[in-house]
Each structure stands twice: as C-alpha cells, then as structure tokens.
N, C-alpha and C positions, 0 to 999 in steps of 0.2 A: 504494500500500500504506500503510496506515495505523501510525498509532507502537508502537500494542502490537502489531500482528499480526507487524513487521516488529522489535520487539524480542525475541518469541517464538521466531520462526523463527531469529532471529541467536544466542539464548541456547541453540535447540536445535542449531544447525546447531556452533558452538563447542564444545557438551559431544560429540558427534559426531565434531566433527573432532578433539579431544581425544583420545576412545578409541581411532580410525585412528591419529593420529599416533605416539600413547604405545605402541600396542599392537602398532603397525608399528617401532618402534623397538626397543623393549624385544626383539620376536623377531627381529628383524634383529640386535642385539646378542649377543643369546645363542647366535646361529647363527656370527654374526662368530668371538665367542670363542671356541666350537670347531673352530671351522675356524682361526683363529690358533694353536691349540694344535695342531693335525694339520699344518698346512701351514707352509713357511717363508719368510721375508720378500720373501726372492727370488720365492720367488711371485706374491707380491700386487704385488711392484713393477712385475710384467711387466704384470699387467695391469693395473696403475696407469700405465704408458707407452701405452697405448690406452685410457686414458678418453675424453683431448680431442677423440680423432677421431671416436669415438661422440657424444659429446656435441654436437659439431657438428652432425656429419650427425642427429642426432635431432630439433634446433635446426630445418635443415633440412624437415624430416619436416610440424614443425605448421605452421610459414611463416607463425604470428601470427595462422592461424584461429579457431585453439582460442578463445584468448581474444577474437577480433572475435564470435563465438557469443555468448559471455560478456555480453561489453558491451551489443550493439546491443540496442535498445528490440523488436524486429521481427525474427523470423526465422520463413524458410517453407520446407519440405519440399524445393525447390529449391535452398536455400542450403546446406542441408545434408547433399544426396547428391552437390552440386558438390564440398561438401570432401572429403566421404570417398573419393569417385574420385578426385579430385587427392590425397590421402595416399597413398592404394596407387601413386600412379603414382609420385610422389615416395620413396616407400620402397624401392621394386624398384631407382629410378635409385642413390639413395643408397649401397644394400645394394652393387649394382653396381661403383660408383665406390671402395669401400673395400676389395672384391675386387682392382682394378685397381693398385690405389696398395700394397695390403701388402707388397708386396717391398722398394718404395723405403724402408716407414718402418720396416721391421726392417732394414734395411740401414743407416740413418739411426741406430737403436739397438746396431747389432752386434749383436742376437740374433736368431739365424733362424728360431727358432722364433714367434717374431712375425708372418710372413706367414700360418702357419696359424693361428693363433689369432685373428686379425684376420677373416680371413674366415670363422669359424665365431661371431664373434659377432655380423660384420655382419646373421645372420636374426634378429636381434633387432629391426633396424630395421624390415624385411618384418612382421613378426609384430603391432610397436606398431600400424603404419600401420592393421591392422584395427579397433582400438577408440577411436584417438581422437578420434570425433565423439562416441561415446558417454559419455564421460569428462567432456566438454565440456557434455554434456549434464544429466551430475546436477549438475557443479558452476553449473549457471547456475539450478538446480530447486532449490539450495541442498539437496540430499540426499546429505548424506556420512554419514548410516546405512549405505546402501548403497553407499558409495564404499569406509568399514571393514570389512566384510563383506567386500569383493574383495580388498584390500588386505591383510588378514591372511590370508586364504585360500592367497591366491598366493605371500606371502614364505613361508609354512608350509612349503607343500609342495616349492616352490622351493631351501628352505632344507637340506628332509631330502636332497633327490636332490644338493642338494653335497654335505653331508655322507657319505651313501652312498657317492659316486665317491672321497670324500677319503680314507676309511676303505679304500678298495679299494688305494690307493696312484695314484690318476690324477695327482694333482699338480694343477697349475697348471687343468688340465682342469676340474676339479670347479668351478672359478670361473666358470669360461665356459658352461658346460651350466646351473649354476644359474641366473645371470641368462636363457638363453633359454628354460628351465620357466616362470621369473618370469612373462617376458613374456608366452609363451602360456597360461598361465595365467588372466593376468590378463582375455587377451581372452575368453577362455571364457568367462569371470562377468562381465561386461560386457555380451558378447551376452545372455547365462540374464536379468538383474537388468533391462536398460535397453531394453524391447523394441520402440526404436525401430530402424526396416529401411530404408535405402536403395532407392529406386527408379528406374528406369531414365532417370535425366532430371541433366543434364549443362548447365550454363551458365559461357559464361568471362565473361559482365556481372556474374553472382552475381558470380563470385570476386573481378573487378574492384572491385567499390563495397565488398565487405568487406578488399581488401590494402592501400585506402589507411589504413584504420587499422592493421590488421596489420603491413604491410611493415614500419614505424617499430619494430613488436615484433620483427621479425622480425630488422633490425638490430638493436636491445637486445640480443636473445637471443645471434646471432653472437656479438657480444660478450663477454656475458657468459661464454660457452663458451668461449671463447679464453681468455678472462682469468681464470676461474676457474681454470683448468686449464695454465694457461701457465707455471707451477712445476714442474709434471708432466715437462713436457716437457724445460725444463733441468735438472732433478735428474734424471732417467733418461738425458740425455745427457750429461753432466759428472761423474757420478757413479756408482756400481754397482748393480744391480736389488737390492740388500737395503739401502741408504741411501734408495731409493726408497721402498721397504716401510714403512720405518720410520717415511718422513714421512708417506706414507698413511694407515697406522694411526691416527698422532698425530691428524692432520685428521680421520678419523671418527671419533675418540673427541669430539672437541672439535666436531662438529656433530653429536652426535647428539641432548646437550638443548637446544642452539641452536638447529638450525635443526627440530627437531622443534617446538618450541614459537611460532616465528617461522612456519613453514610453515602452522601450525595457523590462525594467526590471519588470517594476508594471504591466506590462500585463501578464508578467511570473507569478508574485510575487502572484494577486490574489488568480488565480486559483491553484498554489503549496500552499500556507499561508487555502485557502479554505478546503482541503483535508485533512490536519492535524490541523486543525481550536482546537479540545480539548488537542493537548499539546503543551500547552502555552512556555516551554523552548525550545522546540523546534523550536518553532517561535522566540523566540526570539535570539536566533544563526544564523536564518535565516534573523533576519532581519539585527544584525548587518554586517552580511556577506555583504548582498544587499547595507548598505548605505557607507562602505568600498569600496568596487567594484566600485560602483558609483561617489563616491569623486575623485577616484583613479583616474579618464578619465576625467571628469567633470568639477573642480579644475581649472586645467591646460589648458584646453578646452578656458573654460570662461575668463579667466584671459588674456591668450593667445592671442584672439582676441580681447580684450579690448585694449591691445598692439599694433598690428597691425592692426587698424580697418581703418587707412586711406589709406595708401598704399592698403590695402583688396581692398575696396570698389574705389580706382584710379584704379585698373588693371583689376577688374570684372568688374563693373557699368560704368567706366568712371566718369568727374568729373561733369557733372548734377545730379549725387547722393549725393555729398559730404556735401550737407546739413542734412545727415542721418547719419551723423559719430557720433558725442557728442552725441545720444540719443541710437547710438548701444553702447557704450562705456560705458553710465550710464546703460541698459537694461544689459547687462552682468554680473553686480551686483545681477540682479532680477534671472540671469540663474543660480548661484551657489546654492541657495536655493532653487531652484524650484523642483529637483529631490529630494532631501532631505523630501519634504511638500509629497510628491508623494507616498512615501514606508510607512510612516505612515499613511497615509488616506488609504493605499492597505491591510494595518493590522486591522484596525479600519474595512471597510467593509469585509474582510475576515471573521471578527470574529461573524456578523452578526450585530452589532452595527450602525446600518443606522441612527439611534437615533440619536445619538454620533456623527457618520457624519455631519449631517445635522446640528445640532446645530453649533458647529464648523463651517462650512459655513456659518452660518448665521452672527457670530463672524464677522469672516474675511470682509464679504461683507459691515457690518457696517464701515468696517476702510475705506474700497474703498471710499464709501460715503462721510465719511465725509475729507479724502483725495483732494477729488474733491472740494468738497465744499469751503477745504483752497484754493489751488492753481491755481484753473483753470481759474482769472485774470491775475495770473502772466507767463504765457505761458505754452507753451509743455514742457522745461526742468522744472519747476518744478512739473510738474505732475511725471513726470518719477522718480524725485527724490523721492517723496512720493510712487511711488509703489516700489522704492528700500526697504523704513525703512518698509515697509508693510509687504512686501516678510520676512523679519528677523522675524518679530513679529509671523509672519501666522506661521515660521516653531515652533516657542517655542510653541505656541498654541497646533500644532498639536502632538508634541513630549510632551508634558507633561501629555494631558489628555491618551497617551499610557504606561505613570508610571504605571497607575493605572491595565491596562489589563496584563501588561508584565513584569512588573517590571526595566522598562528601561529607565530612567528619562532621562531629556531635559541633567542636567549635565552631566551624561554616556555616551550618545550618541556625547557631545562635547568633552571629553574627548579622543573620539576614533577616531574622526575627525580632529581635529585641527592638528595633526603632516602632516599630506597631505594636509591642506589650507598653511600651511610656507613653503612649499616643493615646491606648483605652485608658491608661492608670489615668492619665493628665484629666482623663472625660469623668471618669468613675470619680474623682477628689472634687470636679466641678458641683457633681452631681449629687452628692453625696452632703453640701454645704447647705439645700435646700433644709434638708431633716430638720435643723437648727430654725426654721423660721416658724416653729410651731405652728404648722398648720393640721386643722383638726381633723380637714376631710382628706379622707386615706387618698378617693378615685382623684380630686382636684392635686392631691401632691405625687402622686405617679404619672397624670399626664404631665405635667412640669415637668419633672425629671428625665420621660422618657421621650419629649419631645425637646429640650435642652440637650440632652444626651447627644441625643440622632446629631442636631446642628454643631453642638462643639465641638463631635469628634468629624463629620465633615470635611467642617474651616480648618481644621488642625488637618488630616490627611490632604486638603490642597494646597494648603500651604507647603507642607515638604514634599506634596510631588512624589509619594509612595509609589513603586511602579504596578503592585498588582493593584491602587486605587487607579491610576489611572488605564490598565488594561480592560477594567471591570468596567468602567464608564465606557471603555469604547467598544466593550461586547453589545453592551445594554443601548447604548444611543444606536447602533448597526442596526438593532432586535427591532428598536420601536420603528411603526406602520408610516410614520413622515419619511422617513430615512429613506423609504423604497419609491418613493415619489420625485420624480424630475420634473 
C-alpha cells in the first residue's frame, strides 16, 4: 500500500473510529447517568463483583484469533470458518463453566443473588461467540464506518430496554438484560453489515499456525482480565456492594475520555502499524504522530475532570455518589498514562512480538500484586494511589523495551510530551481558581470551568504552535462541508 493511499485510509479510518468511539460513549454515558439516577450503588457493585469472570471467560472466547486475523499478511476462507466454529464451541464451554462455578462465587461474595445473575449473563458469552470473526473482519478492512453504525445501534437500543426494566423497578436486572440486548444486538448488525458466511470446513493446522501468534495474546489478555479487574474483586470482598458501586462509577467516569480516545487510536494504530510492520521509521513517525495526537485531547481531558469532578458528579449523579469523587480525582492520574501504555503495546504487537508483549505483562501484573498486597488494609484510597505510581512505571516499561524495535526511547518520547502535560496543568491551575469564588450552584460553576477550560487551553496550544494542534485543525477544517466547495 502506498503512502497517500494508506495515509487516506488511516485519516478516514480515525475520523470513523472517532465518531464510534465519541458517539458510543457519549450514549453509553447518558444511559449510565440515568440509570445511576434510577438504580442504587449497591446495584452496580453487584454487578461490578462479576465483571472479572466475564471478562475472562470472554478473554477466553477470542483465544488471540481475532487479532492473529488482524495481523497475518494471508488469510483464506478456511482460516476463518476454523475460528468461528472454535468461538461457538468455546462460548457454549465458557457460558457453561460460569453456570457451574456461580454458586461458589456468590458464596465467595455473601450475596446469593449472585448465582442467578451470573448465569443469566453468562449468554452473553454464547451470543459474542457469533460475530467475532466478523468484527475481526472490518477491523483488518480498516472499516469502522460500519463498525459505528453497529456500535451505536446496539448500545441504543441496549441502553433503552435497561432503562425500560429500571423504570419498571427490576433492579439490578435491568443491568444484566441490557448488556445481553447489547450483545445480541450487536451480532445482528454484524451478520446484516459484514456479509461474510462461514462454510462447512473445519481445520485444527489453520488454528495451529494462527495460536502461535495468538496464544502469547491470549496470555496478555488472561492477564490483563485478571488484573484489570482484580480491584473488583477485593473491594467486593473486603468491602460492601455500594463501596463497590462507588468505585465502579468512579472508574467509568475516569475511562470514558481515556480510554475512548486511546481505544480510538490503537485500534486504528494496529492494523495501519501491521501493514507497514518492515519499515521501522516509518513506524516510528507514526507512532510519534499517535502519542502527540493523543496527549493533545487526553492531557487536558484528564486533568480537567480531576478539577471539576465534584460539581460533575453533584449535577449528573446527584449527591449519593459523592463518595466516588476523591477516587475519580486520584483514577484520572491513572487516565493520563493509560493511552500512552496503549500505542506502545499497538507497536510491540504490530510488529509481531507477542513474546515481548507478554512478558511485559507479566512485569506489570507482578507490580499489581504486590500493590495489593501493601495496601489493601489501609483502604480503597490507597489502593488507587498505588495503581497511580503503577500506571507511571507500566508506561516506562512499555516505552523502553520499544528503544530497542524503533529506536524511540522512554527519554524521546518524554521529550515530545511534556510541552502538552504544562499546557493542561497551566489550564487545570486556571480552572481550578474558580472553586475559591464560592459559588453555590454546582451546574452554573462546571459550565465556567469547563467552558474556561476548553478557551485557555486553546489560546495556550496556539500560541506555541503545538504540531499535533495544528495537524488536528487541519484534518478537521479539510473534514468540514465549506472546504469541499469552490
């Protein structure tokens, strides 16, 4: 593929994944916040004690195909009705095996309503298993037009049948039923959109020459599932299901412009970083462009609602959330780096180094460990502090061992960064001085702030002439409908 065609598609495939991400977010969020307003914390904690297990077994589910699809230079009809049969058979076992276990992990939890609710979201696993060859398939087509089409569709109407049940007085239920609309939803418009068909041809050599790449994802992912999620599970067991809640909430508020904006790009990022995977300087243009771009929104994102996180959560949540504010405030620390860890682990697997990956993983998850291990007598705020200094460590980890591939060391990369983290601070200290003018109305001092915000950090990026500010102005002035007018 040639440089414009593949800068074309990368520029279309970003303002794409933009609108999916932004727009899967934003109604994710709006569905969030009414359903936080109808449902109470103790709710969400319950089902926040059964994410890990989902996440696992879903971890499970793709077993590092998805993305060997992704990768490999070559794939034939065979390889790809080998996955999709091994998904269904892996989903049914999955779905199965978290039927089997519910007892023990509500038992595990003290809440017994946990065995039911576990096995009625396990058909969510059944359900993915249908469309994940298809998924795999636009994103190697680099078509996330049609990926945002599914994706908002699904959380849509997903979003209304919770609400519906919640309004009914279902409880806790309305959570559970929504995510398995989601799912089947999603596979619905999957099959409609991506009108590749499975045929009756079954090989375990395919599956073999594609898991030696996978596998190593497949352990990452493990992984990552655990340890994402491994908070979860000591805060729902040390703790009460509305302390749980609470940190839930916090953690989705504080990923929703993180890793919206970080998912947006490393999903791009793979599969362009894939396709030119043998010249390395090429990539690495690419990458510093990516983590540019990224700081650029991110930064100021992060910081920003660190600023505003009580007034946020007084005029969304109302103030029975307000015990989630100090753990969004420290967890925004964790979102500045988290995009950062992202575009290097998208280089690292790009280049075929699962190896590399994996080990790295392994790193990082020893820190969780023993993380845990200090902190978790002295409460939930020290836990969160320790995945702050984590979060810092993980990203030199993961930018250093990229010296080696790219020649782009942990110093370089901060070098390039650092003039856009005092650019948000400059904004966040502006922003931050309103607090002090005692005003009483939460929503009248959050528009202040966050429309102060938006203009001083603006003035300030045009004033030094940032180059991914000014790249991002000239994607976006090209995008707008005058532009294309002579």
């Amino acid at each position: 593929m040639d440089t414009n065609t593949l800068k074309s598609k990368t520029i279309s495939a970003l303002w794409w994944s933009f609108f999916e991400a932004a727009g899967l977010r934003i109604v994710q969020f709006v569905i969030g916040i009414i359903l936080a307003r109808l449902l109470t914390p103790s709710d969400f904690g319950l089902v926040g004690m059964l994410v890990i297990f989902m996440a696992i077994a879903q971890t499970f589910l793709d077993s590092g195909f998805g993305s060997a699809l992704i990768q490999r230079s070559q794939i034939t009809q065979l390889d790809k009705s080998s996955i999709f049969y091994f998904n269904i058979i892996i989903g049914g076992v999955a779905a199965g095996f978290l039927c089997g276990i519910a007892p023990w992990i509500a038992e595990f939890y003290h809440q017994s309503i946990l065995t039911k609710l576990l096995r009625v979201l396990s058909m969510v696993l059944l359900v993915n298993a249908f469309g994940l060859v298809q998924r795999a398939l636009l994103t190697r087509d680099i078509d996330f037009r049609t990926q945002t089409k599914i994706t908002l569709i699904s959380s849509f109407v997903s979003g209304m049948i919770g609400i519906g049940m919640a309004l009914l007085g279902f409880g806790v239920w309305s959570l559970a039923f929504q995510q398995i609309a989601n799912a089947a939803s999603n596979v619905v418009l999957l099959w409609f959109f991506r009108r590749w068909r499975p045929t009756w041809q079954f090989s375990i050599q395919s599956l073999r020459e594609m898991f030696g790449f996978g596998s190593k994802l497949l352990a990452s992912g493990l992984l990552n599932s655990l340890f994402d999620n491994i908070y979860l599970i000591v805060i729902g067991r040390l703790f009460s299901p509305a302390d749980l809640g609470f940190f839930t909430r916090a953690k989705n508020l504080q990923q929703l412009p993180s890793q919206t904006l970080s998912g947006m790009v490393s999903r791009v990022a793979f599969p362009v970083f894939s396709s030119i995977q043998k010249d390395r300087d090429r990539i690495k243009r690419g990458v510093k462009k990516a983590l540019t771009s990224l700081v650029l929104i991110n930064f100021p994102m992060m910081i920003g609602l660190a600023v505003v996180s009580r007034p946020f959560v007084l005029v969304l949540l109302t103030d029975k959330w307000l015990p989630c504010v100090p753990y969004l405030q420290l967890l925004c620390l964790v979102g500045l780096m988290y995009p950062l860890q992202l575009i290097n682990l998208s280089v690292i697997t790009a280049l075929g180094r699962s190896d590399l990956f994996l080990r790295l993983e392994i790193m990082k998850k020893v820190l969780v460990v023993l993380n845990i291990a200090v902190t978790w007598r002295l409460g939930i705020m020290a836990m969160i502090i320790g995945q702050v200094i984590i979060s810092f460590v993980s990203y030199y980890l993961n930018a250093h061992y990229n010296k080696a591939l790219l020649r782009y060391s942990f110093l370089e990369q901060i070098g390039d960064l650092y003039p856009y983290l005092l650019n948000a601070i400059l904004m966040g200290v502006a922003i931050n001085a309103f607090a002090y003018l005692h005003i009483l109305n939460p929503f009248f001092l959050i528009c202040l702030q966050v429309v102060s915000g938006f203009l001083i950090y603006l003035i300030l990026c045009h004033l030094f002439r940032f180059q991914a500010y000014l790249d991002m102005q000239h994607i976006i002035l090209n995008r707008l409908p005058f532009r294309s007018i002579h």
